[in-house]
N, C-alpha and C positions, 0 to 999 in steps of 0.2 A: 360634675353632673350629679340630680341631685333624684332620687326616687324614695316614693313612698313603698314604705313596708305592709307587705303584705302579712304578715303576722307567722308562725307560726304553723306549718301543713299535719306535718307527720312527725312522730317520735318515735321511739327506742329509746325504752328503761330495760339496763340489763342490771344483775343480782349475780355476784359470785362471793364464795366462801368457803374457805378449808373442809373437806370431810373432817368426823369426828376421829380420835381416835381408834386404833381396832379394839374390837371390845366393848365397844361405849354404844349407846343408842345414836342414831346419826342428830346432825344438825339438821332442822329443817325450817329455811325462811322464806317467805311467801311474799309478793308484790301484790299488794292492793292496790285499785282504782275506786274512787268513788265521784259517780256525778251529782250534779247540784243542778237544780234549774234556776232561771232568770230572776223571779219572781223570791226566791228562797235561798238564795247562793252559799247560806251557812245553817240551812234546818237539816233537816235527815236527806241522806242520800235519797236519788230516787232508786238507784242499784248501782249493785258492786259488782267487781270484775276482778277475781281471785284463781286458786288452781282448781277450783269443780268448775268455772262458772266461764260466760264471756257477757259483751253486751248483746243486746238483745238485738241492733243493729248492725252489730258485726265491724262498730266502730274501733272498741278498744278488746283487742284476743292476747290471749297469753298465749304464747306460741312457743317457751317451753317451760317445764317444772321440774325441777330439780327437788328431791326430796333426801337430797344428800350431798350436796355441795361437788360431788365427785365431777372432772370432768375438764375441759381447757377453756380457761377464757369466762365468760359468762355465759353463767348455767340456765340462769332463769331469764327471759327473756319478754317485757311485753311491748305490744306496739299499742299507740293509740292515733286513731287516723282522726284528729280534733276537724279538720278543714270537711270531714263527713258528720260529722257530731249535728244533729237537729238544732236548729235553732234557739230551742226551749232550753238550752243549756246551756247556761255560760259561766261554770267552775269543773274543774275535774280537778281534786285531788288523790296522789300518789304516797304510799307507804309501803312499808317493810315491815312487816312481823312474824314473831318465831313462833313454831309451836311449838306448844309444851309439852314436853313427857312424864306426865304424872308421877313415875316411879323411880326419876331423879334429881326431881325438885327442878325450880324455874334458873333456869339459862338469859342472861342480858348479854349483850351485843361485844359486853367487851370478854364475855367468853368464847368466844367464836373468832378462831384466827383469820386473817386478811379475808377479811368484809368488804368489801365494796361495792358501788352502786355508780351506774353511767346515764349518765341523759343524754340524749343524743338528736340530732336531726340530719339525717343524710351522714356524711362522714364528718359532721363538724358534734364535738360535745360540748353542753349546754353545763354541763355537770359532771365533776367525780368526785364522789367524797364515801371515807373508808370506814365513818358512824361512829368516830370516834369523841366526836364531840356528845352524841347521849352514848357511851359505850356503859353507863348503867338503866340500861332499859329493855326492854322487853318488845318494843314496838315504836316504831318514828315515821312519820312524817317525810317526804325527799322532797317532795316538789306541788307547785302551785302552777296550773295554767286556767288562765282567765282570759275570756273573751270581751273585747270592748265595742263598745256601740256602733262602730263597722263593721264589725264582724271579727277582727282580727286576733286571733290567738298568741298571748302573750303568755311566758316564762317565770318562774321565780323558785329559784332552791328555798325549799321549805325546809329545814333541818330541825324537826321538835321533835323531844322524846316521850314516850309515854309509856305507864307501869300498868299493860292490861293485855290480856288474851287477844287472841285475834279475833272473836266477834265481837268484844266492848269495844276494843279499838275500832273498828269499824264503825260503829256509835260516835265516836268522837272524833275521828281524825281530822273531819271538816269543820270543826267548832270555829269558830271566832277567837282571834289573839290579842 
């Protein structure tokens, strides 16, 4: 028997990583969203969805933040509900980025013990990968979903790194490869 895919509903991108040492200023990495509309699917986001922020439709929420890696399992947590996502939109890219603490110099990915990131749909993962492929970077790319001309929301591990803060990165993440 043979059925057409419906694409893609709901997701779960979680974020986990070591606390810093004691002592140390902690780790702190963030999950980014950024949407694209139809029309533009690689110019500037139209908004982002970070740890001050959600979408403005209540499509993609960060539902936890971890500013410290501390904790069981995956710390940081976001959902994006794509199959609610406006029609006007048909990219959302997802990233990871640290921030920096001024007064220790910049931290890359592969200073941060057991990094991880999960993609998920329901209890089946789409994704897990530990960032070790940019573990010198500062900020990466995890994953690409794109909507196709039925509407249906499609997947793709996006694994690129990039040498920038988290508001350039935000600038670039959705660039063209």
């Amino acid at each position: 028997m043979s059925s057409v895919s419906k694409g893609i509903k709901k997701v779960e991108v979680g974020l986990k990583w070591d606390p810093s040492p004691l002592g140390s200023p902690p780790h702190d990495l963030d999950i980014i969203a950024a949407t694209y509309l139809v029309d533009a699917p690689y110019d500037s986001p139209v908004y982002l969805v970070h740890f001050d922020s959600r979408a403005p439709d209540g499509t993609i929420t960060l539902n936890r933040d971890s500013k410290t890696g501390q904790g069981f399992g995956f710390d940081e947590i976001m959902t994006l509900e794509l199959d609610r996502l406006a029609a006007a939109y048909a990219r959302v890219v997802v990233g990871v980025a640290i921030q920096p603490h001024t007064h220790e110099g910049e931290k890359v990915f592969g200073d941060i013990p057991n990094t991880a990131v999960r993609i998920r749909t329901g209890h089946t993962d789409l994704a897990l990968n530990d960032l070790s492929a940019v573990s010198g970077s500062t900020a990466a790319t995890i994953a690409e979903f794109t909507r196709n001309e039925t509407g249906a929301w499609s997947f793709r591990e996006l694994v690129r790194g990039f040498d920038a803060d988290p508001t350039s990165f935000a600038t670039v993440m959705g660039a063209a490869i």
